[in-house]
N, C-alpha and C positions, 0 to 999 in steps of 0.2 A: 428500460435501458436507454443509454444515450444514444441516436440516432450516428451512422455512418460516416456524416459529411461533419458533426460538430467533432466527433471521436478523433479524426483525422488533426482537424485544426488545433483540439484542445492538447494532442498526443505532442504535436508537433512545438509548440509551446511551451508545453512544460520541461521538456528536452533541452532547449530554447535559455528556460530559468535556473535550470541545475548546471550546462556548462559555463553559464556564463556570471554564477554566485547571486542570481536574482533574491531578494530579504524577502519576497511574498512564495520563497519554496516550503514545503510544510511537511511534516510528517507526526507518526505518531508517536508519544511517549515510553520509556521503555522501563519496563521495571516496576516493582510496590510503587505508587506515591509518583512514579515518572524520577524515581532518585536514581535509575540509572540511565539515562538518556544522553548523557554526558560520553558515555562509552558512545555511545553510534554519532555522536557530531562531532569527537575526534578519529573515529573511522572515517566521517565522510571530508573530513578537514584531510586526510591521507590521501581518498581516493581522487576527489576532486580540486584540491588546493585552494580549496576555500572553506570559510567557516559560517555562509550567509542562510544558513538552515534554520528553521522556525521549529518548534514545537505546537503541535497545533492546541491551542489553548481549549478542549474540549472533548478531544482527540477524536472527535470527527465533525467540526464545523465546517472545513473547507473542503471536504470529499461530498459534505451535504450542499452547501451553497453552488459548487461546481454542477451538483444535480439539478439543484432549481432551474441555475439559469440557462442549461444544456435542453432543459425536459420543459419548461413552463411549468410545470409541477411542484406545488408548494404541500409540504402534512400541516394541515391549519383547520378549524369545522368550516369555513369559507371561502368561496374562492373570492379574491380582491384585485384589483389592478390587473399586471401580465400573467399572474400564477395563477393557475387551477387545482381545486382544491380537492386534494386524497386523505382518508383514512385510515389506521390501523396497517400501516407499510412503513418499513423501517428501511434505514440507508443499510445498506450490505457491500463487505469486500468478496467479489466473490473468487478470490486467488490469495485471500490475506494479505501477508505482504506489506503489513504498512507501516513498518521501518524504514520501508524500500525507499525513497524518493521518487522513483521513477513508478512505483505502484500504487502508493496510499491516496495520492488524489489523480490516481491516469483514468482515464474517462471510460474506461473499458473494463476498469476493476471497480467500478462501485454500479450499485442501481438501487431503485427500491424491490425492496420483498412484500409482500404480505407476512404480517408477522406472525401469522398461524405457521410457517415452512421455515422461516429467516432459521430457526435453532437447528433446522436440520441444517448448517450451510456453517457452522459455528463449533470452536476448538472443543465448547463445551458438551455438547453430544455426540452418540458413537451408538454404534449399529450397524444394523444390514440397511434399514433402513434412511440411515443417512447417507452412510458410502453409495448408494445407488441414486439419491437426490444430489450431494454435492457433485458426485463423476456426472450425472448427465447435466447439469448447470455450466458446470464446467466445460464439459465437452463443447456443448453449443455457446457459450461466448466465445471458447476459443475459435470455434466457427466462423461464429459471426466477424470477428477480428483476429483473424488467421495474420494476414500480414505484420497488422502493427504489433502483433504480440513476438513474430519471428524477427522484429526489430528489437523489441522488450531484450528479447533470449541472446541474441546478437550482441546489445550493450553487456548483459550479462559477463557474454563468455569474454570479451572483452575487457571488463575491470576486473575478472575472478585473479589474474596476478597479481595486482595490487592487493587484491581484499587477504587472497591468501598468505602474502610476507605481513599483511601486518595482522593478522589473525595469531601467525606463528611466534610474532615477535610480542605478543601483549603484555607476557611476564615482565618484560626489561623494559617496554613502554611506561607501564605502570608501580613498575617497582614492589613494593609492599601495600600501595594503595587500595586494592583490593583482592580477594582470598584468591585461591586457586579455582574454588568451587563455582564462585563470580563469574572465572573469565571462560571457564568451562560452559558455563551457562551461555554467555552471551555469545560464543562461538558459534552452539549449534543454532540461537536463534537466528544470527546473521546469516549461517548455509541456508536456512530454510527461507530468511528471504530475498538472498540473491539467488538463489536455484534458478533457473531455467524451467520457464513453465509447456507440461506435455498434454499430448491426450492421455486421460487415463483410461 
């Protein structure tokens, strides 16, 4: 994990880039191929009145790069210069979330895993045995960043009117541009990553 004092700096920043349209903001791609991504950067052109959002070109270059230089921690067989060198650990969100802006690269939602556990922590497994690793992961980041995450929730509840007039208005936003099925889709993935993060 990123340590406390960089968490704070790096929170407060990125906060920093998304009100004020910064072009180095990033998020992740949305859809097959990233062919729907276009829906979340005219959501965020609604909620924020700008259109200065990036796609992160790998869809997790810049939540990894943020780790490096947060952690000195590079995955490399060597350690070189400022980084030291880890193996078999992968970047991890571990609140998902990475449509969010204010989640996909927050310093407080990524770390490294060992990649023997990362799949327990991942949309793609299910179990007793997951839901008991992801809830207590979770539990204790939230811990660990109790504050800055009740600021996360805070922005949250704060944009959820915006999100939700133009959630409601998509049909008439989009016209015939794309199906019902589409925007059904992209709905409930936006609830799930503007939600309000709790203990579970």
């Amino acid at each position: 994990m990123i340590e406390s004092e960089f968490i704070k700096i790096e929170w407060e920043n990125l906060k920093y880039k998304i009100y004020n349209g910064s072009e180095d903001t990033y998020v992740r791609g949305y859809g097959r191929d990233a062919k729907g991504t276009d829906l979340y950067m005219d959501l965020y052109k609604v909620i924020f009145g700008h259109n200065s959002f990036r796609k992160d070109g790998t869809n997790n270059s810049k939540p990894k790069a943020l780790l490096e230089s947060c952690t000195g921690v590079r995955r490399t067989e060597k350690s070189s210069g400022k980084y030291k060198s880890i193996r078999n650990y992968q970047v991890s969100h571990i609140f998902g979330k990475t449509k969010n802006p204010f989640a996909f690269t927050a310093p407080w939602n990524i770390v490294y895993l060992p990649k023997i556990v990362d799949p327990l922590t991942g949309h793609e497994s299910q179990g007793d045995l997951t839901n008991k690793f992801s809830k207590e992961i979770k539990n204790h980041t939230l811990d660990y960043n109790y504050l800055i995450i009740q600021d996360f929730n805070s922005i949250m509840i704060e944009l959820r009117p915006k999100i939700t007039k133009h959630l409601n208005g998509l049909e008439g936003f989009y016209g015939n541009e794309y199906s019902k099925l589409v925007l059904d889709k992209f709905k409930n993935q936006v609830e799930m990553d503007f939600q309000i993060i709790e203990k579970g």
